[in-house]
C-alpha positions in Angstrom: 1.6 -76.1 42.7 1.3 -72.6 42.0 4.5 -70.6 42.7 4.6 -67.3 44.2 3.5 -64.0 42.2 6.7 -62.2 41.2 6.3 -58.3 41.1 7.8 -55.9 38.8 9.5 -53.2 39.5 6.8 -50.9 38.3 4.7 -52.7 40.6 7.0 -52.2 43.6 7.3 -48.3 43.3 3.6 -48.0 42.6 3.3 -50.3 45.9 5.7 -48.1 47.8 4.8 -44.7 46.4 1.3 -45.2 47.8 2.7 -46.3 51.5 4.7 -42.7 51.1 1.6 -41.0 50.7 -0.4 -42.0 53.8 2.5 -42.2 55.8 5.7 -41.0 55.9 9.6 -42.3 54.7 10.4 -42.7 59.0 7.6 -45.4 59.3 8.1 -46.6 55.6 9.7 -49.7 55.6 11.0 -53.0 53.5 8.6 -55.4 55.6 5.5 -53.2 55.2 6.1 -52.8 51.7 6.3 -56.3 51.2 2.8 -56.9 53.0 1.1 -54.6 51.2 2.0 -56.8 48.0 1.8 -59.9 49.7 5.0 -61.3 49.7 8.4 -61.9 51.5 11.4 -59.2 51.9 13.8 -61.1 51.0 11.7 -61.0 47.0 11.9 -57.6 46.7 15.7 -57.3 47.6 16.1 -59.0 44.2 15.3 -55.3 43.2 16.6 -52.8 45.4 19.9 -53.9 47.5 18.0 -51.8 50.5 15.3 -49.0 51.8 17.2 -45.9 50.5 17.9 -47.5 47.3 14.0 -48.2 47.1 13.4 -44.7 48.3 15.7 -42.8 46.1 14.0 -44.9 43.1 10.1 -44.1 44.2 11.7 -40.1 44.4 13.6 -40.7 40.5 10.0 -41.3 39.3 8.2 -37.9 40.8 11.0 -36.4 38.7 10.3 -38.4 35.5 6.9 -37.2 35.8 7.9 -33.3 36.0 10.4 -33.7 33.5 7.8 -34.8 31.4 5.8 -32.0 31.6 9.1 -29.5 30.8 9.6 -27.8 27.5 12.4 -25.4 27.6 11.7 -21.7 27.0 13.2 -18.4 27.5 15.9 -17.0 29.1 18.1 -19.0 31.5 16.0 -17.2 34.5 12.6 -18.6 33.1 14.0 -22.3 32.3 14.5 -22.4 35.6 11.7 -21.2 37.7 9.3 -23.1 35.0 12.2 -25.8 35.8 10.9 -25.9 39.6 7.3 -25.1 39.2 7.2 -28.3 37.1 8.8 -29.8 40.2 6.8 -28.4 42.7 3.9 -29.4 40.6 4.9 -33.2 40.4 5.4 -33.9 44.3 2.1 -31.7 44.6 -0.3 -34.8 44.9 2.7 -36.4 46.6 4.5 -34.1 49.1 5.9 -36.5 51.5 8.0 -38.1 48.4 9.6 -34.2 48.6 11.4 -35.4 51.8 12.4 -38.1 50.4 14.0 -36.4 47.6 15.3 -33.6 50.3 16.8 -36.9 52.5 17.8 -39.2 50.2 18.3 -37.6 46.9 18.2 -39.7 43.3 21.0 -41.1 41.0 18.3 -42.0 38.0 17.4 -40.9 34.7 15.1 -38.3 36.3 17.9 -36.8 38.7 20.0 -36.8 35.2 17.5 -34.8 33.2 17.0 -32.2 36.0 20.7 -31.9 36.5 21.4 -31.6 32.6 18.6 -28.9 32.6 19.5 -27.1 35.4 23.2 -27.2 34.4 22.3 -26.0 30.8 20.1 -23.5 31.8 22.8 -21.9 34.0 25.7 -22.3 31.7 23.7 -20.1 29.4 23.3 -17.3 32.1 26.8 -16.1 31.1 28.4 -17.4 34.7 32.3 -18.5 34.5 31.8 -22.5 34.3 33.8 -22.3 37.8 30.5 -20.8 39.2 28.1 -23.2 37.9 28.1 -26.3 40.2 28.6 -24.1 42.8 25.1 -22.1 41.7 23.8 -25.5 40.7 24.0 -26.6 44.4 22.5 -23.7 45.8 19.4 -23.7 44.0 18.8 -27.2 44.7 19.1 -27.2 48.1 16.8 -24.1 47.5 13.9 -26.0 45.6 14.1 -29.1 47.4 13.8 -27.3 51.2 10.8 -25.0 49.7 9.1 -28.0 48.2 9.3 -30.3 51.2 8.5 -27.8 53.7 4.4 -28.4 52.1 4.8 -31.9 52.9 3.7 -31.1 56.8 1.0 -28.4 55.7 -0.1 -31.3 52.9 -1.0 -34.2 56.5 -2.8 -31.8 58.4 -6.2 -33.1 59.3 -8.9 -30.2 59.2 -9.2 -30.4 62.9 -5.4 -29.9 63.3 -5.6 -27.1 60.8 -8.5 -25.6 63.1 -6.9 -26.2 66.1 -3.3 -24.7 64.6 -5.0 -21.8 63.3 -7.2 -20.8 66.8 -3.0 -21.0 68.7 -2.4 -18.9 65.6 -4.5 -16.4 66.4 -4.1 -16.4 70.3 -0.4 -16.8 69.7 -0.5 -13.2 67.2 -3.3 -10.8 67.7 -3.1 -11.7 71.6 0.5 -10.2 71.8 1.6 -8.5 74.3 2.2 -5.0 72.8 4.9 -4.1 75.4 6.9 -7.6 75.1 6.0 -7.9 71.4 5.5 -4.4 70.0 6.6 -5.5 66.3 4.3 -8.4 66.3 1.2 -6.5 67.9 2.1 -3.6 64.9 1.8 -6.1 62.7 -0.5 -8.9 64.0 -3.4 -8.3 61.7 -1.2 -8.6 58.4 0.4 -11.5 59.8 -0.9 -14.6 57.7 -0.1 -18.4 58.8 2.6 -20.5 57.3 -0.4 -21.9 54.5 -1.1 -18.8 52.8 -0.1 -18.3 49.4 2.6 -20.9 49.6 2.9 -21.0 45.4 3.7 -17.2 45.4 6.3 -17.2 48.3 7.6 -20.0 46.2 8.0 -18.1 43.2 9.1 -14.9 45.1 11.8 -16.8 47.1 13.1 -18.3 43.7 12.8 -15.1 41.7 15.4 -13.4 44.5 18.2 -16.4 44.4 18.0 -16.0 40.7 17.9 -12.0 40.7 21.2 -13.0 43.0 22.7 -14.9 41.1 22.1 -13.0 38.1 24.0 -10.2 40.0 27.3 -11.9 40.5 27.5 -12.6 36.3 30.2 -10.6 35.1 
């Protein structure tokens, strides 16, 4: 008799990266996972003790893969902003993994490296080593909140992004000029929460740095 396949763990988080990206880390779960490779829960427990270990390990891969992709160059300021485009470029084809990251975090080799970079790269900006985890934290909570925030824009169907657009423009160049004077002033400059989402990332990045950068003795 034939006994049942046994999965690697490569196989697993290949399995469960792909249920991330048609669906979400709320409706992910242990049982589906273990479905979609045709087998029992209680196998893949012999992997990952539960969900948000599973989850933290699928989110330690997206940051292999950008860390991969990093080469170190320049000054502490453009370490780091090529730091986060390389992340914002890995969970590109994968934004709902950014939530996970955002939620659950990682403890792997990939969280290492981008801690050890991140870390290095501000130690060399001349802050007081008292400053550092603290600036450390900061921009992390920065770069993972900017990167999720595509994950919703990323499962919009082109009829939603219609429809969302047509209550964008009612909702804007419809305003009331004597409720909403600014926002009639401004209504046809006003561009939806889609546009040019890479430069608003590097813009939003560029000022927390130019901040930080400020408080170095």
């Amino acid at each position: 008799m034939t006994g049942r396949r046994r999965w690697s763990t490569d196989e697993i988080l290949d399995t469960a990266a792909e249920l991330l990206r048609t669906g979400d880390a709320e409706s992910f779960s242990v049982r589906k996972l273990a479905a979609a490779l045709g087998t029992d829960s209680s196998s893949l427990y012999r992997h990952f003790r539960n969900k948000t270990e599973l989850l933290r390990a699928v989110a330690d891969r997206i940051l292999l893969a950008a860390m991969d992709g990093y080469r170190p160059e320049g000054d502490w300021k453009q370490r780091i902003a090529a730091l986060a485009l390389c992340l914002r470029e890995a969970f590109g084809e994968q934004l709902q993994l950014a939530a996970v990251w955002g939620r659950h975090g990682s403890g792997g080799t990939g969280s290492r490296l981008v801690m050890e970079e991140l870390l290095q790269a501000l130690r060399a900006s001349g802050l007081p080593d008292e400053e550092v985890p603290v600036r450390y934290h900061r921009i992390v909570i920065l770069l993972a909140a900017l990167i999720a925030s595509e994950a919703g824009i990323s499962t919009i169907t082109p009829k939603e992004y219609e429809q969302g657009m047509e209550q964008f423009r009612v909702a804007v160049l419809g305003a009331d000029p004597e409720r909403f004077p600014a926002l009639a002033h401004f209504a046809r400059d006003i561009r939806p929460l889609g546009a040019d989402r890479r430069a608003a990332f590097e813009e939003i990045l560029a000022a927390h740095l130019a901040h930080i950068e400020a408080q170095i003795p």
